[in-house]
PDB file of N, CA, C and O in Angstrom:
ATOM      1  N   UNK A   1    -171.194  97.024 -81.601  1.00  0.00           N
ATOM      2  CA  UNK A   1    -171.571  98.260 -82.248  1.00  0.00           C
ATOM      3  C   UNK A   1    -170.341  98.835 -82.925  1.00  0.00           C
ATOM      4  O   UNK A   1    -169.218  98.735 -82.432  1.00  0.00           O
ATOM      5  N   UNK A   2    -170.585  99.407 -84.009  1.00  0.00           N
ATOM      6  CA  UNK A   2    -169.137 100.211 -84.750  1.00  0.00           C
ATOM      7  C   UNK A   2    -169.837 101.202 -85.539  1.00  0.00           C
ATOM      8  O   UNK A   2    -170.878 101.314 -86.186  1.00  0.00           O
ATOM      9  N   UNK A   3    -168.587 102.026 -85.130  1.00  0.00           N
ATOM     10  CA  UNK A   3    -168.419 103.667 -85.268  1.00  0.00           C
ATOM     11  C   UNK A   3    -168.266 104.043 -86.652  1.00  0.00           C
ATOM     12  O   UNK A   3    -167.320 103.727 -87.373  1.00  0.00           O
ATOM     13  N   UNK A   4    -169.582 104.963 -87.070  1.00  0.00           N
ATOM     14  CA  UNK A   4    -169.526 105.018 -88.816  1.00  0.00           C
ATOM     15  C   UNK A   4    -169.078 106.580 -88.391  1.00  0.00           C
ATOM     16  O   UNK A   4    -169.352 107.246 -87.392  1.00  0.00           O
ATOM     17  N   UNK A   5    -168.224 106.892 -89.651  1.00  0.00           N
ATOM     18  CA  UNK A   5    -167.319 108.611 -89.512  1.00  0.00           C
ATOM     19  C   UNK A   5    -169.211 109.234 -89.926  1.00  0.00           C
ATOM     20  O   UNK A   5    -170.051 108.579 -90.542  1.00  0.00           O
ATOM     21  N   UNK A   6    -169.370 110.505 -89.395  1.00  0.00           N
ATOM     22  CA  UNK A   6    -170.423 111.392 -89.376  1.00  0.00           C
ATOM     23  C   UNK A   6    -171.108 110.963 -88.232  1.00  0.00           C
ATOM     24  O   UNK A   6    -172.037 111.719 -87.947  1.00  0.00           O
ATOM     25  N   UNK A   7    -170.955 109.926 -87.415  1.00  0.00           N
ATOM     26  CA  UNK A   7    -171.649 109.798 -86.568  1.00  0.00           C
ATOM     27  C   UNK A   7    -171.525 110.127 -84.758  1.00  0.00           C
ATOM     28  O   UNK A   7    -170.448 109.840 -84.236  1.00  0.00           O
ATOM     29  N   UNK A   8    -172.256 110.515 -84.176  1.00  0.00           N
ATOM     30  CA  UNK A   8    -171.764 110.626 -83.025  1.00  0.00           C
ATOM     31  C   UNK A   8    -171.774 109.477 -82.050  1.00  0.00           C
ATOM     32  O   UNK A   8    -172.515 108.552 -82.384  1.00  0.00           O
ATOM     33  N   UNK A   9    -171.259 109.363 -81.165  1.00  0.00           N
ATOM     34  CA  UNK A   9    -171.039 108.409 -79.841  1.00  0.00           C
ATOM     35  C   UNK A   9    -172.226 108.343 -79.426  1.00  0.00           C
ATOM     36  O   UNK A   9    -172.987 109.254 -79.751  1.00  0.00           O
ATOM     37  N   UNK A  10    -172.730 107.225 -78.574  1.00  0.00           N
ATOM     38  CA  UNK A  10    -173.956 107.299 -78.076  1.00  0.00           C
ATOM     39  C   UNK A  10    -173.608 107.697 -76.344  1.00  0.00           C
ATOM     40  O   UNK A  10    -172.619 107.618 -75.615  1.00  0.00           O
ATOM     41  N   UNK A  11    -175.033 108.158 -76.199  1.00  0.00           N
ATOM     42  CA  UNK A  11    -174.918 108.848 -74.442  1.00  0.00           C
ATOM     43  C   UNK A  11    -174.269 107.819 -73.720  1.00  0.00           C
ATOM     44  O   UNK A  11    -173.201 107.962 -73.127  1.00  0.00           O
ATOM     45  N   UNK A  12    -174.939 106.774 -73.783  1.00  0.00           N
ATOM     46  CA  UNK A  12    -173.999 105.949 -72.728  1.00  0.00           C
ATOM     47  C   UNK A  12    -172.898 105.497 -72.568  1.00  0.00           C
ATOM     48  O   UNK A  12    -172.375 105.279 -71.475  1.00  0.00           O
ATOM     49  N   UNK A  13    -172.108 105.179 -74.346  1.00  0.00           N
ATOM     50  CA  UNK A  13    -170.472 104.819 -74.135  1.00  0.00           C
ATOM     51  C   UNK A  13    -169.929 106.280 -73.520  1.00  0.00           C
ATOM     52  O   UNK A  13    -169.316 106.136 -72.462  1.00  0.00           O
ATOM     53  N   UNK A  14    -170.065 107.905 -74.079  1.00  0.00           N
ATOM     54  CA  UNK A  14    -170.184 109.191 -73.267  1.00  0.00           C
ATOM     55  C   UNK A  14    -169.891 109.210 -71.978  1.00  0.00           C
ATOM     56  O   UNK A  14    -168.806 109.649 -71.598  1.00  0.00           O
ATOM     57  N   UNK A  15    -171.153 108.565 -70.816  1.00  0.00           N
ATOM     58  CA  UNK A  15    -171.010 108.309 -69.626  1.00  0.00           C
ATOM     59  C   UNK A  15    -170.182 107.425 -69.381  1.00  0.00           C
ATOM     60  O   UNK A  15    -169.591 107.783 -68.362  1.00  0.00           O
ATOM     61  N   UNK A  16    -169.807 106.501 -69.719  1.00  0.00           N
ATOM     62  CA  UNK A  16    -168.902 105.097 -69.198  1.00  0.00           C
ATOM     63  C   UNK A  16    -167.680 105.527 -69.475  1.00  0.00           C
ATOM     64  O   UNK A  16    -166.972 105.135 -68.547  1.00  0.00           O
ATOM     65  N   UNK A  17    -166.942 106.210 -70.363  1.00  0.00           N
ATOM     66  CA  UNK A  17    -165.986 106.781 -70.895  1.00  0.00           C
ATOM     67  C   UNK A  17    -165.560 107.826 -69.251  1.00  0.00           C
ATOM     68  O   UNK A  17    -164.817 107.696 -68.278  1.00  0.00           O
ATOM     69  N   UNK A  18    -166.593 108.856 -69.779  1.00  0.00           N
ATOM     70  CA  UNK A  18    -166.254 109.681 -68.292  1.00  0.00           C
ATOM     71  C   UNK A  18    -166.152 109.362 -67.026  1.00  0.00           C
ATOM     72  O   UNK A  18    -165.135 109.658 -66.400  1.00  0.00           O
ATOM     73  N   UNK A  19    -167.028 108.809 -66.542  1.00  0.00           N
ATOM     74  CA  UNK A  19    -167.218 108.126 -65.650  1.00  0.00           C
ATOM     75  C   UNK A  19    -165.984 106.727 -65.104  1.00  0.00           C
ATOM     76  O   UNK A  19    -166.110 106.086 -64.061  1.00  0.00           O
ATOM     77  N   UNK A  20    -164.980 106.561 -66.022  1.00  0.00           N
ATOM     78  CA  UNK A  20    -164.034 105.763 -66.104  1.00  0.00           C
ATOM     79  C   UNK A  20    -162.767 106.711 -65.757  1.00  0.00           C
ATOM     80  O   UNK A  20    -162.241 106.674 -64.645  1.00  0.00           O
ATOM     81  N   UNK A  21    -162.354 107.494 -66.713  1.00  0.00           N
ATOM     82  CA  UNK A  21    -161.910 108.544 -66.328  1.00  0.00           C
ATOM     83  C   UNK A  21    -161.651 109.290 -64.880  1.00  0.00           C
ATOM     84  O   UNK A  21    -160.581 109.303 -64.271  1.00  0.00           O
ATOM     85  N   UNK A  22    -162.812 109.867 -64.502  1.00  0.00           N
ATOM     86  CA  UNK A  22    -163.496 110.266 -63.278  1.00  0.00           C
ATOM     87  C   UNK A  22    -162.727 109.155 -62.308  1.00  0.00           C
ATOM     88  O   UNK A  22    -161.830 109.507 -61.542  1.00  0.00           O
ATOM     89  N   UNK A  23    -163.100 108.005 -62.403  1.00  0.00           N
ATOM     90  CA  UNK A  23    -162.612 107.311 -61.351  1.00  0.00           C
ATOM     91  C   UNK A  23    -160.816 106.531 -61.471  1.00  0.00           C
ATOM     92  O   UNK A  23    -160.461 105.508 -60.884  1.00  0.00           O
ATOM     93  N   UNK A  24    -159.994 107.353 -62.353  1.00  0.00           N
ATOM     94  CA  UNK A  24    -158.763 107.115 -62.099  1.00  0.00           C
ATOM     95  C   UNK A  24    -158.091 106.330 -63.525  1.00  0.00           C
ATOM     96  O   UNK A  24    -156.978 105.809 -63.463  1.00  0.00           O
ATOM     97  N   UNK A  25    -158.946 106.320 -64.853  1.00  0.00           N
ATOM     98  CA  UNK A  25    -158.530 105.502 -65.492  1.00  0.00           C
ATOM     99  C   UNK A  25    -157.843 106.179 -66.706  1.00  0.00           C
ATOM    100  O   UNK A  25    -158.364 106.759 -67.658  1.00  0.00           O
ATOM    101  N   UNK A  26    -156.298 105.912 -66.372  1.00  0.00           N
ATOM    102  CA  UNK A  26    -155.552 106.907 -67.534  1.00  0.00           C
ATOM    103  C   UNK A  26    -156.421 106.941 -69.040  1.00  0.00           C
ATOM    104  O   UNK A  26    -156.885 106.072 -69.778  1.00  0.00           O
ATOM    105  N   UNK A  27    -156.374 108.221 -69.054  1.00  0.00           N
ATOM    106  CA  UNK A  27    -156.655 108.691 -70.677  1.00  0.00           C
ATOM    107  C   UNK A  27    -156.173 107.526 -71.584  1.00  0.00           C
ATOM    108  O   UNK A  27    -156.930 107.107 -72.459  1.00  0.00           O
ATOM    109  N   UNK A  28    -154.975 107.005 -71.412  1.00  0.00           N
ATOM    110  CA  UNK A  28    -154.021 106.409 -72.693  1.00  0.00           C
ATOM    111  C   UNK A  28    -154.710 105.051 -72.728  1.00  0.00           C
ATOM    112  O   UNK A  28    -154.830 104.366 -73.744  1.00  0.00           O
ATOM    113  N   UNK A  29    -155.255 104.660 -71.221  1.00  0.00           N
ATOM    114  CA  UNK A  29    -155.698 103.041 -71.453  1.00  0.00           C
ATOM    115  C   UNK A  29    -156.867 103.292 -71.721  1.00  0.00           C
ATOM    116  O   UNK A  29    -157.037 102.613 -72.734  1.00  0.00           O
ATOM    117  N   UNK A  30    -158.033 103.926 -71.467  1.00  0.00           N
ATOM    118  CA  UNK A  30    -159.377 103.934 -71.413  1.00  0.00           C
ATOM    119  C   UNK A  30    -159.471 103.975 -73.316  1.00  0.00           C
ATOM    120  O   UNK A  30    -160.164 103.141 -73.900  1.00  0.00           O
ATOM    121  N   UNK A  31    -158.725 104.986 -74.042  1.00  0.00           N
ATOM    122  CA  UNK A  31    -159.281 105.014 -75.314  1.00  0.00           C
ATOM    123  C   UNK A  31    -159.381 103.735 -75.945  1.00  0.00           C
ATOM    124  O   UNK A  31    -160.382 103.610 -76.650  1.00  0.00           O
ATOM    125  N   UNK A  32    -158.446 102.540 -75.868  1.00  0.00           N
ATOM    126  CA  UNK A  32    -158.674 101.665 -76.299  1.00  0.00           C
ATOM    127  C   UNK A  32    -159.208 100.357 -75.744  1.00  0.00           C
ATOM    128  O   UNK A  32    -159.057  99.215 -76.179  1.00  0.00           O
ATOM    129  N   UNK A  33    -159.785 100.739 -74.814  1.00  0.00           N
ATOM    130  CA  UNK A  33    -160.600 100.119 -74.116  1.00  0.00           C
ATOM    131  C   UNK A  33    -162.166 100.251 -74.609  1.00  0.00           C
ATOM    132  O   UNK A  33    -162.897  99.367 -75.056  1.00  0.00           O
ATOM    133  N   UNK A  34    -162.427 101.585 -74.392  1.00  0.00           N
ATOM    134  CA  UNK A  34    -164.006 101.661 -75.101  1.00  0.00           C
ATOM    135  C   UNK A  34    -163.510 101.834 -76.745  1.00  0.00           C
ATOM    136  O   UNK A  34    -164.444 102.324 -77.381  1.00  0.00           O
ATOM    137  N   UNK A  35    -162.671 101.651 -77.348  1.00  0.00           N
ATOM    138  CA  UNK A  35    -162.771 101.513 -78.885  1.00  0.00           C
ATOM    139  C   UNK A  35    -163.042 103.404 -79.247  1.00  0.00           C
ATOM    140  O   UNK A  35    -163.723 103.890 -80.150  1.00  0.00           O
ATOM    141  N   UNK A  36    -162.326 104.041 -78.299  1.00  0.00           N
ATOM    142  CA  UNK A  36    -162.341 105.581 -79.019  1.00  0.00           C
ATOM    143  C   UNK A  36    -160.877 105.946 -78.837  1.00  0.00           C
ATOM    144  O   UNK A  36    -159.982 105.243 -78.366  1.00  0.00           O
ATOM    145  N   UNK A  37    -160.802 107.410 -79.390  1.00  0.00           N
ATOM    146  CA  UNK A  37    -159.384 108.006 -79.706  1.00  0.00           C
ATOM    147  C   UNK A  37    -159.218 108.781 -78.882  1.00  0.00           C
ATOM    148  O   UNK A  37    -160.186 109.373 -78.404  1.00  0.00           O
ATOM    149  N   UNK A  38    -157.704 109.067 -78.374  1.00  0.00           N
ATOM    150  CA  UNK A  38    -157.551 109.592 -77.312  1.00  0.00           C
ATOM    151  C   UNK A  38    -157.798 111.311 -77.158  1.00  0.00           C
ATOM    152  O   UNK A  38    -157.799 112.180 -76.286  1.00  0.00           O
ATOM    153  N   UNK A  39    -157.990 111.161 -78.555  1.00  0.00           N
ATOM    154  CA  UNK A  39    -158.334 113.099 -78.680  1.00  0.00           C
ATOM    155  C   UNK A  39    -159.485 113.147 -78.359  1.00  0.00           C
ATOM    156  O   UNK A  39    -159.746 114.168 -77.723  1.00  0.00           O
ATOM    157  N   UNK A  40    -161.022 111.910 -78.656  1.00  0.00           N
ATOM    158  CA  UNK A  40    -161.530 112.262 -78.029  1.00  0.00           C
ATOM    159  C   UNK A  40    -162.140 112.525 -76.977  1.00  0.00           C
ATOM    160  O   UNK A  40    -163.135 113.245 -76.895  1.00  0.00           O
ATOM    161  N   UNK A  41    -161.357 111.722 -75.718  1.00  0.00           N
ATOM    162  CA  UNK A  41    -161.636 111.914 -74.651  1.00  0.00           C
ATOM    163  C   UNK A  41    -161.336 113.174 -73.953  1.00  0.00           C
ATOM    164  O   UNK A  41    -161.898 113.684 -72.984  1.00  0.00           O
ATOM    165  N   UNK A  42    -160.358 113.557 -74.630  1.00  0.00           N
ATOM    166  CA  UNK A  42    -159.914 114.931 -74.137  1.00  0.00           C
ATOM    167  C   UNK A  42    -160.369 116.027 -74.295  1.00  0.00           C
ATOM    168  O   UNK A  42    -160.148 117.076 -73.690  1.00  0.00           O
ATOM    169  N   UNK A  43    -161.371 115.668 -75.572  1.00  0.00           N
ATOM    170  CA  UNK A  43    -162.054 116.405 -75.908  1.00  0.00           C
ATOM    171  C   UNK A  43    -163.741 116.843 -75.236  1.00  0.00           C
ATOM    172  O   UNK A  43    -164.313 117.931 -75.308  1.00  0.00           O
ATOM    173  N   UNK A  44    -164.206 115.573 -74.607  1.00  0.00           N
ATOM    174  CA  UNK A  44    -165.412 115.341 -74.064  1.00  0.00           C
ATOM    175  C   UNK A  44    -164.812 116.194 -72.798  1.00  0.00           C
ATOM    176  O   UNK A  44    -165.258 117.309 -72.529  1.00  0.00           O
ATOM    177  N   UNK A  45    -163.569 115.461 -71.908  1.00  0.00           N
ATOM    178  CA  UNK A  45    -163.081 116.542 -70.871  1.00  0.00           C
ATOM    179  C   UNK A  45    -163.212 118.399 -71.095  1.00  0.00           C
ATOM    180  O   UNK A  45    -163.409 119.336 -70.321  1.00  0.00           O
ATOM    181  N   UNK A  46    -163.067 118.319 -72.028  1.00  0.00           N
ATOM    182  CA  UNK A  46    -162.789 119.725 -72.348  1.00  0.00           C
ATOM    183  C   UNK A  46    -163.979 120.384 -71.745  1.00  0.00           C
ATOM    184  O   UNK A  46    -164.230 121.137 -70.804  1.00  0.00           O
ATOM    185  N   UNK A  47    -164.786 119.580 -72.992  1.00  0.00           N
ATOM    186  CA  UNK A  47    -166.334 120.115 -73.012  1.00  0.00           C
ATOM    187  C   UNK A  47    -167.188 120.469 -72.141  1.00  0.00           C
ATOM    188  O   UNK A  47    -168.006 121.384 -72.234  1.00  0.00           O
ATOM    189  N   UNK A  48    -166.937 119.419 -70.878  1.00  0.00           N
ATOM    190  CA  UNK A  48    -167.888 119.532 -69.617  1.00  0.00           C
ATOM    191  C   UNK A  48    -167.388 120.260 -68.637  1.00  0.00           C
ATOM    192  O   UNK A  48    -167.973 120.711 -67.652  1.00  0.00           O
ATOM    193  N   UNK A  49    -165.805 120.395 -69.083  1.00  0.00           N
ATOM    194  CA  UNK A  49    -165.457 121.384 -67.507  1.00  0.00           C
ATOM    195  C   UNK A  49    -165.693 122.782 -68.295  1.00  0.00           C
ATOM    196  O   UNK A  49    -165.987 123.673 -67.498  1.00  0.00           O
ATOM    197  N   UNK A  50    -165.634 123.321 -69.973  1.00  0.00           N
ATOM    198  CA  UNK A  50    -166.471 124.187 -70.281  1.00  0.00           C
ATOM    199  C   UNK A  50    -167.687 124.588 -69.988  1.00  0.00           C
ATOM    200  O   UNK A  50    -167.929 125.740 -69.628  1.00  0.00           O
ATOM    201  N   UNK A  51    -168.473 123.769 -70.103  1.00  0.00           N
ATOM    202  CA  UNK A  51    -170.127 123.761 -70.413  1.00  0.00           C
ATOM    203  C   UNK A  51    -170.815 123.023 -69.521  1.00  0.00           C
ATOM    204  O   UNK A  51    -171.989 123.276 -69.249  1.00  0.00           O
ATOM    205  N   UNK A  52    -170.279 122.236 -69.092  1.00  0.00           N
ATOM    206  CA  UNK A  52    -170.850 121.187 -68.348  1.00  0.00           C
ATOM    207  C   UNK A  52    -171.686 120.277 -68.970  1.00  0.00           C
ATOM    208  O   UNK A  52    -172.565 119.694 -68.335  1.00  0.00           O
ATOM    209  N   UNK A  53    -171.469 120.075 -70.317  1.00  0.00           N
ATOM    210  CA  UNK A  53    -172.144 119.386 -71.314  1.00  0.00           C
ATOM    211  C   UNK A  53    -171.469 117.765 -71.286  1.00  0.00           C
ATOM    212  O   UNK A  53    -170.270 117.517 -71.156  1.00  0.00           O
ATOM    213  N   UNK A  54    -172.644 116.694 -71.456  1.00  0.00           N
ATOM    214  CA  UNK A  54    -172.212 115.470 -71.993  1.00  0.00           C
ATOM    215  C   UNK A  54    -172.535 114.604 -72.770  1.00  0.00           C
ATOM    216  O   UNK A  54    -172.372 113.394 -72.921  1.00  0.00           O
ATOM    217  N   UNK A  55    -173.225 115.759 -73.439  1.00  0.00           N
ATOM    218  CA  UNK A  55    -174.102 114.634 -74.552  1.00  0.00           C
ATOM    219  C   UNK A  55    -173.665 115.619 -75.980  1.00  0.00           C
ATOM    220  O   UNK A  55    -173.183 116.749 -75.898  1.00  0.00           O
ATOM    221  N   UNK A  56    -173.904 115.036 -77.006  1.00  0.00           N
ATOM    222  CA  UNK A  56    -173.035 115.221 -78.506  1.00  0.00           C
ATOM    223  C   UNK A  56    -173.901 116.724 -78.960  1.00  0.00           C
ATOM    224  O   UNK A  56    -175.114 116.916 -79.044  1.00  0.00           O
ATOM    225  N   UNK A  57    -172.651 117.738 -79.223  1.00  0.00           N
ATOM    226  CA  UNK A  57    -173.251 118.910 -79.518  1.00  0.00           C
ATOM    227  C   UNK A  57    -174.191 118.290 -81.248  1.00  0.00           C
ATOM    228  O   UNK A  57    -174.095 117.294 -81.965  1.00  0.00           O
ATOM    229  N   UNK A  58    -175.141 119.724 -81.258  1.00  0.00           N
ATOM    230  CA  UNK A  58    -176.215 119.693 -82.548  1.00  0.00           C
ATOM    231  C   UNK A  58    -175.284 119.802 -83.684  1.00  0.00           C
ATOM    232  O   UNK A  58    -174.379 120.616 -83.865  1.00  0.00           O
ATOM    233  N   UNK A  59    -175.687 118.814 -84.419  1.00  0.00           N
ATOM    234  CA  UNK A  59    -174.678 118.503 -85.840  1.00  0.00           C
ATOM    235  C   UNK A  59    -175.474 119.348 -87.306  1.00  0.00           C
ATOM    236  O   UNK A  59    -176.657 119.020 -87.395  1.00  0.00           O
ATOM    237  N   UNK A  60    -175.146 120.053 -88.092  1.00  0.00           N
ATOM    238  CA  UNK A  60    -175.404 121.212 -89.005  1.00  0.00           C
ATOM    239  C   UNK A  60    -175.758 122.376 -88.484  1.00  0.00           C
ATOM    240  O   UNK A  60    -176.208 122.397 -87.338  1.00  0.00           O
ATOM    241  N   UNK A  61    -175.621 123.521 -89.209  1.00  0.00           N
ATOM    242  CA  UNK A  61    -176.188 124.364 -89.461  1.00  0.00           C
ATOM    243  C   UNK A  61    -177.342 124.686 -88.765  1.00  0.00           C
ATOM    244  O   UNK A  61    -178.179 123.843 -88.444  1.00  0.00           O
ATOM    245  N   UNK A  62    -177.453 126.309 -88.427  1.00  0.00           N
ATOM    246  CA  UNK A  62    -179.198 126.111 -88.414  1.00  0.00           C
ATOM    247  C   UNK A  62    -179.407 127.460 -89.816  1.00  0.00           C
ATOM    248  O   UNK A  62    -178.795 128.391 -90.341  1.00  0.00           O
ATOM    249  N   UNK A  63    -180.659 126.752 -89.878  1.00  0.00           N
ATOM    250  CA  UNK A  63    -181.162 127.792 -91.292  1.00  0.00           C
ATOM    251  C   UNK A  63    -180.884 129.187 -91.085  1.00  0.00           C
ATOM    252  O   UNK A  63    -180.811 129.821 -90.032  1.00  0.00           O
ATOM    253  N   UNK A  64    -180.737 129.562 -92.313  1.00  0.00           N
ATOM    254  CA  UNK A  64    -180.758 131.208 -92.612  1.00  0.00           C
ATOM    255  C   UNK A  64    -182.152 131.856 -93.194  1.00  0.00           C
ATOM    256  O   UNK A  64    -182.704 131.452 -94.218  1.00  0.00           O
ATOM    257  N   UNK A  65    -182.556 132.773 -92.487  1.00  0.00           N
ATOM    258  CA  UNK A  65    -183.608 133.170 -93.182  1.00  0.00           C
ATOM    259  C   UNK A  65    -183.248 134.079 -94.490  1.00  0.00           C
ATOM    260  O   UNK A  65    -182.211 134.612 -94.885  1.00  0.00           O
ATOM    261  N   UNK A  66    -184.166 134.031 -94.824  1.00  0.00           N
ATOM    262  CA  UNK A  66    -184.383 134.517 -96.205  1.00  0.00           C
ATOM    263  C   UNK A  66    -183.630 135.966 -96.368  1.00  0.00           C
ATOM    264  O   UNK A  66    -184.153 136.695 -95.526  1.00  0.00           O
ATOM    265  N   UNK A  67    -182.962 136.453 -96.846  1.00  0.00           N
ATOM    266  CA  UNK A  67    -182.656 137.554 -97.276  1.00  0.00           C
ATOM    267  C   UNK A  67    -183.185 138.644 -97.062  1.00  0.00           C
ATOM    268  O   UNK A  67    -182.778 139.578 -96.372  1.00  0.00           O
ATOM    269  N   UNK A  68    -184.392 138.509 -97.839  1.00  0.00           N
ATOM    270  CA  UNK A  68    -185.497 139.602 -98.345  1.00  0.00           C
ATOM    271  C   UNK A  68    -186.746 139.196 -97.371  1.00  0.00           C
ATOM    272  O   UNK A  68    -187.664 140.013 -97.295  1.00  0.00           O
ATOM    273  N   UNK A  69    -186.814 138.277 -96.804  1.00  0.00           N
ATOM    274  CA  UNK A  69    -187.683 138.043 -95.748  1.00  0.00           C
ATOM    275  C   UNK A  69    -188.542 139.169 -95.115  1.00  0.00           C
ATOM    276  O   UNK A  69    -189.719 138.876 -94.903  1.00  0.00           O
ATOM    277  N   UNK A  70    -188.307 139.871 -94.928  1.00  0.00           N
ATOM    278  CA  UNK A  70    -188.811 140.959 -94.166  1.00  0.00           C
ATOM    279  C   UNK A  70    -189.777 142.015 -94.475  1.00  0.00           C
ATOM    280  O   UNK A  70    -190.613 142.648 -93.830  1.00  0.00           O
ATOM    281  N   UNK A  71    -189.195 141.970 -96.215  1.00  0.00           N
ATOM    282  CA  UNK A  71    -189.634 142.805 -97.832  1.00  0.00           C
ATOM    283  C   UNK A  71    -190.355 142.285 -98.570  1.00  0.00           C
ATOM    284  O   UNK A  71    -190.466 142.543 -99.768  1.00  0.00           O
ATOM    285  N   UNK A  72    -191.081 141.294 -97.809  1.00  0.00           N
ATOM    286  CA  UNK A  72    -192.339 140.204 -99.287  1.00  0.00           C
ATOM    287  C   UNK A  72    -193.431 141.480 -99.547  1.00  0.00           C
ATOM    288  O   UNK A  72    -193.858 141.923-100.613  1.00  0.00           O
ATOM    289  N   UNK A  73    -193.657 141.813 -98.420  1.00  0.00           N
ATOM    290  CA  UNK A  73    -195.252 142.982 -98.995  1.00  0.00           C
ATOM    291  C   UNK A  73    -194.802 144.521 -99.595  1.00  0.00           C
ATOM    292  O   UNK A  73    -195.585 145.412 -99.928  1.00  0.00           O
ATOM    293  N   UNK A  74    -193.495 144.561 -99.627  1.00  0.00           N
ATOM    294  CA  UNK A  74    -192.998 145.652 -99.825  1.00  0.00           C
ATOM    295  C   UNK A  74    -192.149 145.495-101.797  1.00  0.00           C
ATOM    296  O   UNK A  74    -191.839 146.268-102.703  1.00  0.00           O
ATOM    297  N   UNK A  75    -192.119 143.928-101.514  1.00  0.00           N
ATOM    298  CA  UNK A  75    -191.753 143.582-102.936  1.00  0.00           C
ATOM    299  C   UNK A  75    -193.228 143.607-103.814  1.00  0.00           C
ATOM    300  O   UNK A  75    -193.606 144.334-104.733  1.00  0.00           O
ATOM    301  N   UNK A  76    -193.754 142.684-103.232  1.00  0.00           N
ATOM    302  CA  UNK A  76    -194.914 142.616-104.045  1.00  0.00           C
ATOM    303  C   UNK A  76    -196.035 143.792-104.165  1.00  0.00           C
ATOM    304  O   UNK A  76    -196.987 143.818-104.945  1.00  0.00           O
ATOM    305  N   UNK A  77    -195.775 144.482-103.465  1.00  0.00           N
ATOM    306  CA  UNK A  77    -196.817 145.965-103.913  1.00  0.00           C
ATOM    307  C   UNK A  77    -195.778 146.634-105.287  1.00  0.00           C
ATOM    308  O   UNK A  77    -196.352 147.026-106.303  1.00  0.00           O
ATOM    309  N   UNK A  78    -194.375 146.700-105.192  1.00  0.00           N
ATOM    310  CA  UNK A  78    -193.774 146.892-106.430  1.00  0.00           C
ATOM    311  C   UNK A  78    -194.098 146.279-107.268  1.00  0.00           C
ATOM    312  O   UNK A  78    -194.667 146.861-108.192  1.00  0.00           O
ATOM    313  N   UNK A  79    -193.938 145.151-107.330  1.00  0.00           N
ATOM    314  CA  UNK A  79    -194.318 144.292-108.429  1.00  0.00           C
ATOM    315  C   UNK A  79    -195.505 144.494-109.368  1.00  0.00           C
ATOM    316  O   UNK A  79    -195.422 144.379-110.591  1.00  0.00           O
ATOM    317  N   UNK A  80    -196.832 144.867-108.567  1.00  0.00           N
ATOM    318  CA  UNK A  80    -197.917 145.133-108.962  1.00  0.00           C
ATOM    319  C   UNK A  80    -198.292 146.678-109.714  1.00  0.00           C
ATOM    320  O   UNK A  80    -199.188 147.279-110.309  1.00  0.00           O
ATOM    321  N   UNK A  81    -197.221 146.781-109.323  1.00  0.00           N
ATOM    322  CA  UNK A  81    -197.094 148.407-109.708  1.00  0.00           C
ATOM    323  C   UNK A  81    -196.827 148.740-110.860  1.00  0.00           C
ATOM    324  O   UNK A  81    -197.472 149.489-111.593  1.00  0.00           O
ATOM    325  N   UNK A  82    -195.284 147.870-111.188  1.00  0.00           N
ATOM    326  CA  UNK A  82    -194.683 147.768-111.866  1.00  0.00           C
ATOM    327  C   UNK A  82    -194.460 146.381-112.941  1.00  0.00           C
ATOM    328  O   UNK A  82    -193.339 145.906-113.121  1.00  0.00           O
ATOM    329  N   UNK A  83    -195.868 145.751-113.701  1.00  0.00           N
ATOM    330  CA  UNK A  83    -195.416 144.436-113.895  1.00  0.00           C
ATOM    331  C   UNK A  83    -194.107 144.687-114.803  1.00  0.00           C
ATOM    332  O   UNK A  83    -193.427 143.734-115.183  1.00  0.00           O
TER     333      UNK A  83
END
């Protein structure tokens, strides 16, 4: 398997990574062992003694509502008013 940039890690290299870790396996050897970088293991560490998270945070944005959202019946009675 190989690692395309935009993509995230899958759950299980995740677990095997940590779980390697966890049981004594320096940061410096493990990254090139599972074929990752050492920032990001440190980074997955980070994460779970934060959050307790181990699976790949939600990637984009979430939508914005509309602006004027709120003002459609309040626009459009103007409108009608006023063509």
């Amino acid at each position: 398997m190989t690692w395309r940039s935009g993509q995230a890690y899958s759950q299980d290299l995740r677990e095997r990574v940590l779980a390697a870790v966890d049981g004594g396996l320096r940061v410096r050897e493990g990254a090139p062992l599972f074929r990752v970088s050492i920032s990001y293991i440190y980074k997955a560490l980070a994460r779970r003694a934060a959050t307790g998270a181990t699976t790949a945070s939600a990637r984009g944005g979430a939508r914005r509502k509309a602006v004027l959202a709120g003002h459609e019946a309040a626009l459009l009675a103007h409108l009608r008013a006023r063509p």
